[in-house]
C-alpha positions as CSV (number, residue, x, y, z in Angstrom):
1,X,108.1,154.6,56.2
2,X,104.9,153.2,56.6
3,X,103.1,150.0,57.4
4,X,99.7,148.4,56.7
5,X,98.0,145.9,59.0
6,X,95.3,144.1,57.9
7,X,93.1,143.2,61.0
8,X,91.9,140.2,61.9
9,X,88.0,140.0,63.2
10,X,85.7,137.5,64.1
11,X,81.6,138.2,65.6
12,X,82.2,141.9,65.7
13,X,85.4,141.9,67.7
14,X,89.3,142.7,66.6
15,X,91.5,139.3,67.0
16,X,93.6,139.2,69.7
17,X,96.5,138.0,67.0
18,X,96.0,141.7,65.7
19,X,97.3,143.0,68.2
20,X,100.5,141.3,68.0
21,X,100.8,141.8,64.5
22,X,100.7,146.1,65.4
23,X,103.9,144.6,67.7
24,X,106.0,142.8,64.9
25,X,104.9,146.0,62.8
26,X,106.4,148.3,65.0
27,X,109.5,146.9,65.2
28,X,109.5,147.6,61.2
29,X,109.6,150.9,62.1
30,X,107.4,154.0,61.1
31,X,103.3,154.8,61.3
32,X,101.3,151.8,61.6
33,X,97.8,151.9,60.4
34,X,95.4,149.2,60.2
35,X,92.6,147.7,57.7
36,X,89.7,146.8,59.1
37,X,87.5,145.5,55.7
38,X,84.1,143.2,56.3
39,X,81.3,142.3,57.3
40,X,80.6,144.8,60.9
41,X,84.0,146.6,59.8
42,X,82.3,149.8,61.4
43,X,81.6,148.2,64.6
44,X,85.1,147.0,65.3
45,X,87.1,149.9,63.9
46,X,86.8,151.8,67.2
47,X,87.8,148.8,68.7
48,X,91.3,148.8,66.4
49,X,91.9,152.9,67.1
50,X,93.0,152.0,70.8
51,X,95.2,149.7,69.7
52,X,98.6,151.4,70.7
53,X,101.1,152.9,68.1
54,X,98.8,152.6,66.1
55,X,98.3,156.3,63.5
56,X,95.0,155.3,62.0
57,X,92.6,153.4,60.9
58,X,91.2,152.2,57.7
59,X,87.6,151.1,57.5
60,X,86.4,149.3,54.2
61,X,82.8,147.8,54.3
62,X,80.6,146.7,51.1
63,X,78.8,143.5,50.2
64,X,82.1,142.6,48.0
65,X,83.8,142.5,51.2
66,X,81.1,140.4,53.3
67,X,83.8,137.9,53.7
68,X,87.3,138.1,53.1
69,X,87.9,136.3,50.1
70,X,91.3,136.7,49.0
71,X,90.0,138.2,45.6
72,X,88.5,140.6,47.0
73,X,90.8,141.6,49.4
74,X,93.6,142.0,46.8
75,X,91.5,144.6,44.9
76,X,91.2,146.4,48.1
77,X,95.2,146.3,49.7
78,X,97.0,146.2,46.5
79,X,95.9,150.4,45.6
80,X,96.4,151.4,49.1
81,X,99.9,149.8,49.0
82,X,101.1,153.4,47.1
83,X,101.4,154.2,50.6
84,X,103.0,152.0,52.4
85,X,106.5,150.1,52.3
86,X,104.6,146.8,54.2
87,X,101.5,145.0,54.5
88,X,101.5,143.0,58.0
89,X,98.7,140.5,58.6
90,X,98.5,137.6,60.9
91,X,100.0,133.7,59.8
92,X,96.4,132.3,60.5
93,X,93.8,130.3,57.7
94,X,92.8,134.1,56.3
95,X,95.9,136.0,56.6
96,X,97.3,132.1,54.8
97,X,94.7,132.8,51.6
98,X,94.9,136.4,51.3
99,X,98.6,137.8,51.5
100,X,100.2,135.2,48.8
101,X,97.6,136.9,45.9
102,X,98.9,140.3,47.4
103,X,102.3,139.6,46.7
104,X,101.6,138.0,43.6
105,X,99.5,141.1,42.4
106,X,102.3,143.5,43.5
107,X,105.1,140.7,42.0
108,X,107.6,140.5,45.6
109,X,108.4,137.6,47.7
110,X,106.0,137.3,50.6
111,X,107.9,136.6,53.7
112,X,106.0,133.9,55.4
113,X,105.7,133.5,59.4
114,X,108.2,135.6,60.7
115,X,109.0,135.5,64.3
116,X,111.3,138.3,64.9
117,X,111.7,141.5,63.2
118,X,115.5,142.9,62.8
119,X,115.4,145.8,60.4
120,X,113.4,146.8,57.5
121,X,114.6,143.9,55.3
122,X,115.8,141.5,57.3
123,X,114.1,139.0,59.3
124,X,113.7,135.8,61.2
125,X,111.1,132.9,60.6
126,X,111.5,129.2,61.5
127,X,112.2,126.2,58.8
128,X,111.9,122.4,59.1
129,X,108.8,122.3,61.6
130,X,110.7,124.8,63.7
131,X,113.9,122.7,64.2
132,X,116.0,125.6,62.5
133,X,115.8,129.6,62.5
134,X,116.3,131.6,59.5
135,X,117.4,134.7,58.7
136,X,116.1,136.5,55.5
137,X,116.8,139.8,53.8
138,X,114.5,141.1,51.1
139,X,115.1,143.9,48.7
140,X,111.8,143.8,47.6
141,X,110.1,147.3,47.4
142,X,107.2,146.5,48.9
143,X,107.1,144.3,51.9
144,X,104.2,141.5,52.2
145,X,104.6,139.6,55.4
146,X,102.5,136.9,57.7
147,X,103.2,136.9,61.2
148,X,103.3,133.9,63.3
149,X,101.1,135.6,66.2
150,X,102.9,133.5,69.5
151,X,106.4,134.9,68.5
152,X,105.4,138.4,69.7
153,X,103.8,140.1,72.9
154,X,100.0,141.6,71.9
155,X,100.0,145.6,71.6
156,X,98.2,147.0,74.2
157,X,94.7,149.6,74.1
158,X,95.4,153.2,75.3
159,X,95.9,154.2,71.4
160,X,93.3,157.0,70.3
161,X,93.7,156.4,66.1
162,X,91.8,158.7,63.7
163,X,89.2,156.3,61.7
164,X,89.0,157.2,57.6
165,X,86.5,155.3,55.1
166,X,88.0,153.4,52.4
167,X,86.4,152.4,49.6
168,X,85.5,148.6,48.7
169,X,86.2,147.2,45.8
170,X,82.9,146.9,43.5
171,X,83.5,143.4,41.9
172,X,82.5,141.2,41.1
173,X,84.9,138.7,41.5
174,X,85.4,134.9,40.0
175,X,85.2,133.0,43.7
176,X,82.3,134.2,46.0
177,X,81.7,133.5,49.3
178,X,78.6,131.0,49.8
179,X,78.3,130.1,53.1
180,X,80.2,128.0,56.4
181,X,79.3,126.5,59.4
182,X,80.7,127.8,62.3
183,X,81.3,126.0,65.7
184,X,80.2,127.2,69.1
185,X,82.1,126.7,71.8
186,X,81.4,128.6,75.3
187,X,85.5,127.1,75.7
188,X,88.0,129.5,74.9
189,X,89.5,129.5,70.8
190,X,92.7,127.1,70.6
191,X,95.2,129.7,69.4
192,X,94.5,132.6,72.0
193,X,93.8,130.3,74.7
194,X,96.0,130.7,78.0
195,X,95.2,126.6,78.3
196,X,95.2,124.1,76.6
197,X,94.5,120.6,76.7
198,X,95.4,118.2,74.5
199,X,94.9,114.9,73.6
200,X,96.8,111.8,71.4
201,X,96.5,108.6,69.8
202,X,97.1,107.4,72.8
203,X,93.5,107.5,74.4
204,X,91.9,105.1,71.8
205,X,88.4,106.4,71.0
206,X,86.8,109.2,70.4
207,X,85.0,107.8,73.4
208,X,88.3,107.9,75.9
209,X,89.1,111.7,74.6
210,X,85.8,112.9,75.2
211,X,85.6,111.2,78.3
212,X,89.3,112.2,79.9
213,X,90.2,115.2,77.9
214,X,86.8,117.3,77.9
215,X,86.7,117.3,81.8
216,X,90.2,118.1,82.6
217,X,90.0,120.8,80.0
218,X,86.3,122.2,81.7
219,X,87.8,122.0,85.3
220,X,91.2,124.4,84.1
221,X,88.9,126.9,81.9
222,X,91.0,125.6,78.8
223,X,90.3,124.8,75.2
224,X,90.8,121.5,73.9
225,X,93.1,120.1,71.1
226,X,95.3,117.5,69.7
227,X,97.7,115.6,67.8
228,X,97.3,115.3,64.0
229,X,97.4,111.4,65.0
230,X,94.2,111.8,67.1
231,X,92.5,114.0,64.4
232,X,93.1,111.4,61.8
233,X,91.8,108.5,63.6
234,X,89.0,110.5,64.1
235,X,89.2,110.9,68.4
236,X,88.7,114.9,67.9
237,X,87.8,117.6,64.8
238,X,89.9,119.1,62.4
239,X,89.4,122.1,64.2
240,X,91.3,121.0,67.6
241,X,94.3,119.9,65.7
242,X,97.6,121.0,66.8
243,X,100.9,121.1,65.5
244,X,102.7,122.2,61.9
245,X,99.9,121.6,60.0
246,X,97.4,122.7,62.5
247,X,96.7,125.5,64.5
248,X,100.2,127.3,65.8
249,X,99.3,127.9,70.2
250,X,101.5,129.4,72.6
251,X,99.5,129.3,76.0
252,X,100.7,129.8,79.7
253,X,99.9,125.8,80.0
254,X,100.2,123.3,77.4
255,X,99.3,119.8,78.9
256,X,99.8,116.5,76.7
257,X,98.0,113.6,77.4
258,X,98.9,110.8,75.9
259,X,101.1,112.9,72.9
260,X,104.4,111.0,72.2
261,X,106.0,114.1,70.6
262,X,106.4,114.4,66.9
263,X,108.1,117.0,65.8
264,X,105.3,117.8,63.9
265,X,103.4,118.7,66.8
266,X,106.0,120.2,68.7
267,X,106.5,122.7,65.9
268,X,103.0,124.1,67.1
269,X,103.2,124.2,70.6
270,X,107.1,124.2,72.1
271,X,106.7,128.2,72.6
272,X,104.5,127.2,74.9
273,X,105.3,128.5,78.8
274,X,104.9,126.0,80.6
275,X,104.7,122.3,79.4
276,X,103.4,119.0,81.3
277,X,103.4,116.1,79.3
278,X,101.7,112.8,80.5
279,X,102.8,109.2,79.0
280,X,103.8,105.8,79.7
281,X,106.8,106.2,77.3
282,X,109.4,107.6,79.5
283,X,111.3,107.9,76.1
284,X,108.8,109.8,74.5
285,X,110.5,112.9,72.7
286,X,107.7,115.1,74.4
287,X,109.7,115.0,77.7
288,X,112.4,116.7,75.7
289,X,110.3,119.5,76.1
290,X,108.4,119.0,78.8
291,X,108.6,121.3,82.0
292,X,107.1,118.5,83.6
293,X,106.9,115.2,83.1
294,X,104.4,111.9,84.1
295,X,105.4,108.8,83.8
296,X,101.8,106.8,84.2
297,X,99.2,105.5,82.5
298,X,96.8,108.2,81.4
299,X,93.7,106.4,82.0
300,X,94.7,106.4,85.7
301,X,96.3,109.8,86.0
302,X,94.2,112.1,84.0
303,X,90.4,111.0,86.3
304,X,93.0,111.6,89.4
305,X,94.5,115.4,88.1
306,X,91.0,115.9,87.1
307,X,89.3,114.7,90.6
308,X,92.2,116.7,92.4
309,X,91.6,120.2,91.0
């Protein structure tokens, strides 16, 4: 038996969700190699051969593979699959576009955001926003499977991995990348951060988030992010949004200002470790969750948490 990871990396460095991936992989059972294919591939495959358990390590670079377009990397994982019973890659926006064409190219079942691993076809992964667990066995041949990254513990670095080439596909391909616009942040990234701070409807303006949100956020070292209700009346960016149709997060400290507890958005942060939720509403459902809980007016509380710290 073997497995295929396809790694996750952003500005030259392997994503911290990789190494949780190599974890869920493992408990598949058998070698675990991983693909590192892109743009500065060669500068981050060292990076992916200390990862532990980890056999070896695949490194595809070529202008067809500048980005990861899910085109592209079809052409790539579907040959090396020969060799491997699963491909493994994490349940984020990339790992989202590029494993359904996988399993479509190698006709299986792709086994979307699975959260616990119980033998080499059957696993667990949540339905209905997270408010029931499944269990699923596939007889597929060939495994292709997204990984929701907060369900398992990161793998850690003594690993020493042999590094092969691998060749890129030559293309070209219908869909080419053009060009995006990244944003800076010297805040950590919303789904590795240990903190996070969010922010709801509940604050009014884009003005009130900014104001309350931002500092409590700077003081703790946290990122920043919030409801889907607060990212459609335009308070924060699409980019902060948390919750089943957002970003998945799992920090040591969740704290939700002003966030009445849809189960929307408790689908993307109730694995959380620790929970403090801050509302008026003492019968908002997010004290259902909550570790702890303020009843108070946010506009008075948050300045006095923030001024305290």
């Amino acid at each position: 038996m073997a497995v295929l990871v396809i790694a996750e990396h952003h500005h030259g460095g392997l994503s911290d969700a990789t190494h949780k991936v190599v974890t869920a992989a493992a408990k598949f059972g058998g070698d675990v190699d991983i693909l590192v294919a892109g743009e500065n591939a060669g500068a981050v495959a060292p990076e992916a051969a200390k990862v532990s358990g980890v056999r070896k390590v695949l490194k595809a670079e070529g202008e067809s593979l500048r980005k990861q377009t899910a085109e592209a990397m079809e052409a790539l994982v579907v040959p090396l699959m020969a060799n491997y019973d699963a491909v493994f890659i994490a349940a984020s926006t990339t790992g989202k576009n590029i494993a359904p064409r996988i399993a479509a190219k190698l006709d299986v079942m792709q086994l979307s955001e699975i959260i616990d691993v119980i033998d080499q076809s059957t696993f667990v992964r949540p339905i209905y926003a997270g408010n029931a667990i499944m269990t699923v066995k596939s007889a597929d041949a060939k495994k292709v499977i997204t990984v929701r990254g907060t369900a398992f513990p990161a793998a850690g670095n003594d690993g020493s991995a042999s590094i092969e080439d691998a060749a890129a596909p030559s293309g070209p391909f219908k869909s080419e990348f053009v060009s995006e616009e990244m944003v800076k942040s010297d805040r950590p990234e919303l789904t590795g951060a240990k903190r996070v701070v969010s922010g709801g409807r509940a604050l009014g303006s884009s003005e009130e988030f900014n104001r309350l949100i931002v500092p409590l956020a700077d003081k703790l070292g946290a990122a920043v992010g919030a409801s889907r209700a607060a990212v459609d009346a335009g308070y924060a960016p699409n980019d902060y949004q948390v919750g089943q149709t957002g970003k998945i997060v799992a920090p040591e400290l969740y704290i939700a200002v002003g966030i009445s507890g849809a189960i929307q958005h408790l689908a993307g942060m109730k694995d959380s470790k620790i929970i403090v939720a801050i509302n008026k509403d003492e019968e908002a459902p997010i004290f259902q969750v909550a570790d702890y809980g303020l009843v108070a007016d946010l506009f008075n509380a948050v300045p006095e948490l923030t001024d305290a710290l």
